[in-house]
Structure formats: C-alpha cells, structure tokens
N, C-alpha and C positions, 0 to 999 in steps of 0.2 A: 585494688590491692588484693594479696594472695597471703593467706595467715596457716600456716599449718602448726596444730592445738592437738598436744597431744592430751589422753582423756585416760585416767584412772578412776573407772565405776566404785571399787573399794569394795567395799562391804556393808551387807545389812541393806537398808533400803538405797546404800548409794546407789546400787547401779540402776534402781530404778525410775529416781528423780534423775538423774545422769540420763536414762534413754528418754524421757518421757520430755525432757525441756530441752533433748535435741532440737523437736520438729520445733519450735518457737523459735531457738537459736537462728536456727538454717534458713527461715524464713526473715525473721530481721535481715540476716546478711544479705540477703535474697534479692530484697527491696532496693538494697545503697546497693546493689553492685559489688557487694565483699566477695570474695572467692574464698570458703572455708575447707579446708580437708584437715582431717582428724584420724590421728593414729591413737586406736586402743589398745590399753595397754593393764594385762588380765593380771595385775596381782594386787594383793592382802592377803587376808587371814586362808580364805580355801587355800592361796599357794603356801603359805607357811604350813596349815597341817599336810599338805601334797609333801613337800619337798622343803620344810624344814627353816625356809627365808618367806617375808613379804614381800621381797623384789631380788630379782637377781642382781650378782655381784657387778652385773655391768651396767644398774637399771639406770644412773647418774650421765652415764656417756651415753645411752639412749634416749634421754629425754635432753643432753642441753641443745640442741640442737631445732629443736620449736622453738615456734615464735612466743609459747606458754603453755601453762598445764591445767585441768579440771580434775580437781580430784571430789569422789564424790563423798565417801564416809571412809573413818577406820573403825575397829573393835568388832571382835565375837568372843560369846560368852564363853566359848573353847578356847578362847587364848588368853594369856594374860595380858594386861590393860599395856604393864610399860613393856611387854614383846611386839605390841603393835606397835603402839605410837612411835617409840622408838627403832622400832624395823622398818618405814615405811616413812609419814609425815614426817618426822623430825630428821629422819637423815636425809629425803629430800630440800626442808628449810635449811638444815644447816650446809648442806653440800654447797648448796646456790646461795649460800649468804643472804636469806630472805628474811635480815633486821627486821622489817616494816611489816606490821601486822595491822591492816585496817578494819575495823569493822563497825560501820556506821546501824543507830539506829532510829529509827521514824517509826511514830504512830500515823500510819494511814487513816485517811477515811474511810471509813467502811468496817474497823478492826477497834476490837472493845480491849482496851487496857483492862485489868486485873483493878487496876488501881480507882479511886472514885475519881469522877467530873475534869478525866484529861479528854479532851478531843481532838480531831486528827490536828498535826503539828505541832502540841502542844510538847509532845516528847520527840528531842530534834538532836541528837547529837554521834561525835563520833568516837571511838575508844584507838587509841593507836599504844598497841600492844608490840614490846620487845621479843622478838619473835623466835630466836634463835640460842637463845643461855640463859643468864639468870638461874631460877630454879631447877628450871629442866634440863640442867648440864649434868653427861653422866660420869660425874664425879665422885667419888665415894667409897663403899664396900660394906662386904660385912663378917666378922672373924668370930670365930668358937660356936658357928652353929649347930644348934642343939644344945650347950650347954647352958648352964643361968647364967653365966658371964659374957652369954652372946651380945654381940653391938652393931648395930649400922651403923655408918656415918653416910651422908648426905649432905653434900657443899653446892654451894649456889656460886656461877659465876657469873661477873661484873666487867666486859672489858670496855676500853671509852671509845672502839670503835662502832661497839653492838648500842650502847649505853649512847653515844652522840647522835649518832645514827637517826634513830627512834626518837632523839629528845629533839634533834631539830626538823626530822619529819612530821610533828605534829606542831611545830613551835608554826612553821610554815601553813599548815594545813589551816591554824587559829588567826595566822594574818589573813588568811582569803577567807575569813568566815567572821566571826563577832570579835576578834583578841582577846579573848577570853580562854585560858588554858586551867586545868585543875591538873596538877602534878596529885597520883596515887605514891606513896611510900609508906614507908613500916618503920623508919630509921631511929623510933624512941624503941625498938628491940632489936632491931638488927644492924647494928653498929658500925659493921664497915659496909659492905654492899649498899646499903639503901644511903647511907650517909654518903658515900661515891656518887651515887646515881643524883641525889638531891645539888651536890656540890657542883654533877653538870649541868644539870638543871639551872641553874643560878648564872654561870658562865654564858650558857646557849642565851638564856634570857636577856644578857647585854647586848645582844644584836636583836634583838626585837624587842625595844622599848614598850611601842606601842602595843604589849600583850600584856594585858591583867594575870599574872598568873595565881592561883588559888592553892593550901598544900592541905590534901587531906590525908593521914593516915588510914589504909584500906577497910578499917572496920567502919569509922564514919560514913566515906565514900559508900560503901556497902547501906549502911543508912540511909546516906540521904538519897540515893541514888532512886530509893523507894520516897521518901520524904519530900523531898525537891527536882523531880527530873528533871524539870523544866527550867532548872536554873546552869543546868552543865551544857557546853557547848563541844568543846573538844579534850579527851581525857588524854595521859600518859599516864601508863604503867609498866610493870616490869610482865617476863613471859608467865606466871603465876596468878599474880595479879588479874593483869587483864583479861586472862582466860575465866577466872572466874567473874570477874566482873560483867562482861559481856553474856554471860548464859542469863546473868541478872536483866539486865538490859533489855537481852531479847523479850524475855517474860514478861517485863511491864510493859513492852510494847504492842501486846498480843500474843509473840506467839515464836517457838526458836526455830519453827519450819519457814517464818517468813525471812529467814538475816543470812544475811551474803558474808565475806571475808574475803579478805586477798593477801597474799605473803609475795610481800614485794621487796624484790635485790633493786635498791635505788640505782647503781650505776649500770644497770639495763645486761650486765657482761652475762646475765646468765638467765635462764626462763625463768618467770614469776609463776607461782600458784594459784588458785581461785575453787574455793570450796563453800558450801553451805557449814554454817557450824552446828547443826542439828546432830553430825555424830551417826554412827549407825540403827542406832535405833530397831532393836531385836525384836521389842516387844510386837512392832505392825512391820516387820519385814514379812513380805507375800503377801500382804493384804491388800495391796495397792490403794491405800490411804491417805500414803505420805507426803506431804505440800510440797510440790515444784519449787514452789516462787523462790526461797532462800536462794537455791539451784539457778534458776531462771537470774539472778539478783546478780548472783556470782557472777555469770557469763556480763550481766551491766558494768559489772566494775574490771571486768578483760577489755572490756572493748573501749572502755574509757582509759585504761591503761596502755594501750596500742595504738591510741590516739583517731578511734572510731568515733568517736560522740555522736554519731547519727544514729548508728547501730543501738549506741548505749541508750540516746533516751529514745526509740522504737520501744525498746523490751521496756524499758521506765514507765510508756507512756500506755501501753497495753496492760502494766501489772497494777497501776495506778487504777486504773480505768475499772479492772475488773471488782480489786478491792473496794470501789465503791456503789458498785453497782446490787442492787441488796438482790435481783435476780441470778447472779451468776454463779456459778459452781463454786462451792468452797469445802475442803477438807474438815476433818473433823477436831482438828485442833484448832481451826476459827470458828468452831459453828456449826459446820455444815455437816453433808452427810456425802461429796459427792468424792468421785475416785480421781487417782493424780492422773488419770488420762482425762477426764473427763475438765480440769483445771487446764493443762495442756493444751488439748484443744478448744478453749472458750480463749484460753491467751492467742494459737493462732491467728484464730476465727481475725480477734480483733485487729492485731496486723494486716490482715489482707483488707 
C-alpha cells in the first residue's frame, strides 16, 4: 500500500522530533513494503508573526486530501497561547470533526515513574478525551474593556454528537480491554454540561452491560490518578478535562516526551491527526535534547489507525526495546544525557 501523510513540524522543538523520527518512520515502512510519501506543510507560529495566520485560508482543502496528518508542537512565546492553538490545532480538529482524542499511557521498562514501587506495566491505561468543544469552544466575549465593569464570558459547549461520539469510542475501547471505564465529570458545579454529558454516559452504558463503569469527579480523578494508577484502565473525559489529565498521566509514567495522541474523525470522511503531546517546549528548542519517542509513538498509533499493524508494532517493538536496555541512548528528561539524533538512530539501528 501507498499512504500519502501530510506533516506539520509546528513549532518549537516540533520540527525537530518530526525530522529526526522521520528516518525510524521510513524505515518501519521500509521493511512491510509500505510506500510512504509526505507533503510538508511549513506553518505555526513563524507564519503567523510572517504573515499574520498559522495556516493559510485554504490549509483545510490542503490537507483533507491525505491519507493523515503529523503535527509536531504548537506555541511561541511571541504569540499568545489561544492565537495558536486556536489558529492552527483546533481549527484543524474541529474542521475534520476529530471527537476522539486518544492518548494512552504505559510505564515501560526501563522508565522510573516519579511515583514509589510502580514497575514497568504497573501503570496501564488509556485517557479518551472529547476532542473538538466542550471548554474550548470559542464561545464567549468580552465588553467595557478597560473599564472596572469590564466582563468576559466564557461558555463551554456540549453537543450529543461530540458528547456520543467520545462516550462510546471509549465505552468500545473498555470492551476490548478489562470493562472497566471511569467516567471524569464536574457535574456537582457544573450543572447542565457535565450533567448532559453524565446523562449520556448512562444511556451509552445500556449497550455495554458488561462495562463496570466508575464516576469520579475531576479533582478526585486528579488524585487518585497519582494514588491509584494502577487501578484506571480506560478514562472519559470532556476537551479540558482530559487535556489536563493526560499531562498528569504522562508524568507519572516517566516522562511527557515519551506519550503519543491521535484526534481521530471515527467515520474516516476526513484525515485524522497524530501528535506528541509534549507541546513545543521553548525552553530546549535548538538544543537537540528533545525525546523522539512521544513522536515516534504517534506515527504507532497512524499506522494502527490505517490499518498497518506490522508497521505499528516494528516502531512498538524497537521503542520497547530501547527503553529497556539500560545501555542505550536516552534524553535527558529519562535520565540520560544523549541528543534526539543520537535516540533516533539507536531506534533505527534496531529496526534493521
């Protein structure tokens, strides 16, 4: 088969984890006989200070046309946070209706949790975050600024397509795994939204009996999540929620340069996304410090999504490998002292 992946570097050290877990990519495919070509596609934040957008007006009919997309990071500290995200990531998720936000975490072997006496698999599960409304709808405004009678408002939307969507993409995810689901909500303060969202939670749950499902309110969940990893399997949450829950996540499992994500349109009509959720990360931008693997992880979860699973667990079985190998290159947010080529090329190595 022939995949053409178009690839947004982003910003910050995206484009460098983006160039650097090419050569591993290209070599997976390499082995099964994939035929990969990649169109780069040079916007974020430099195009916005350039020319005033993060993507041009036509970047939507540019990109639906792949078979998917890599994006690597957004944010610089010369833009504001919601001119990026909302210039750029969000108006590609919501353009392509990408409900389904997965982002699964694992403690490897080889990878020292923060937390005492978990060892590798001990922290096993997956966050499926509503990907596209919820908090981060730009809903809102704000009048008499400058004045002391100045106000924002800021509305969260809830609709039962985004809201179903999400609740039975992980309701699914918890049958092929332990039936064990933890619903995240807020709905003793936020009264209609999260009470909507719990109400289809309940609904979806009649078609999967066999699912234990759990409801924590997000501060707990944020608790135990440090308290009890090892007792969550599969999470639902809303787009706020899970965004912060999953930076949690990453942490206790080592490390947020090792975690993949995917924003994935379930009826396939339009390309999915696949990003590291490490973010741009300014502080070791040019340093060439920055961990692949998240990167690398991403591209696992495209090729399992396109229906490669040879390709997927190649890069699985090389990143696996490395991380437990106490000799092999590791960045300095596991550990190590070594640079993202030098991880890069010890993941090739291992492929060939």
């Amino acid at each position: 088969m022939a995949y053409d992946i178009a690839v947004i570097p982003g910003d910050g050290i995206g484009p460098e984890v983006v160039d650097c877990a090419m050569a591993v990519v290209e070599r997976a495919a390499d082995v099964h006989g994939v035929s990969l070509k990649t169109t780069w596609y040079d916007w974020g934040s430099r195009r916005y200070l350039d020319e005033g957008s993060m993507m041009p007006d036509d970047g939507l009919e540019r990109l639906r046309g792949h078979d998917a997309i890599v994006l690597g990071a957004v944010g610089h500290p010369d833009v504001p946070d919601h001119v990026t995200l909302h210039g750029l990531r969000l108006k590609i998720t919501k353009g392509f209706k990408q409900h389904v936000c997965e982002r699964p975490t694992y403690l490897f072997e080889g990878v020292t949790s923060p937390l005492r006496n978990y060892a590798s698999g001990d922290i096993d599960f997956v966050v499926y975050r509503q990907n596209t409304e919820g908090e981060y709808t730009h809903i809102g405004g704000r009048e008499y600024e400058g004045f002391d009678s100045e106000v924002a408002i800021q509305s969260a939307l809830f609709t039962r397509e985004g809201t179903e969507t999400i609740v039975r993409a992980a309701f699914d995810a918890a049958s092929e795994r332990d039936n064990e689901l933890t619903n995240v909500t807020k709905s003793n303060a936020q009264a209609h939204g999260m009470v909507f969202w719990d109400d289809i939670v309940a609904e979806v749950h009649r078609e999967y009996p066999d699912v234990e499902v759990e409801r924590l309110l997000v501060d707990a969940a944020s608790m135990d999540l440090v308290r009890r990893p090892e007792q969550f399997d599969v999470v639902v949450a809303s787009n706020l929620f899970g965004d912060i829950l999953t930076d949690l996540a990453a942490a206790i499992s080592g490390s947020l340069g090792l975690a993949p994500s995917s924003n994935v349109d379930p009826t396939r009509e339009h390309p999915s996304m696949f990003e590291p959720v490490h973010g741009s990360a300014f502080d070791i931008t040019g340093k060439g410090i920055a961990n692949p693997i998240g990167t690398v992880r991403s591209w696992e979860l495209l090729w399992d999504h396109l229906g490669e699973s040879a390709v997927a667990r190649t890069l699985q079985s090389a990143v696996v490998e490395q991380l437990a190998d106490p000799n092999a290159p590791r960045t300095p947010d596991i550990g190590g002292e070594a640079k993202t080529e030098a991880v890069t090329n010890d993941l090739r190595a291992r492929i060939e």
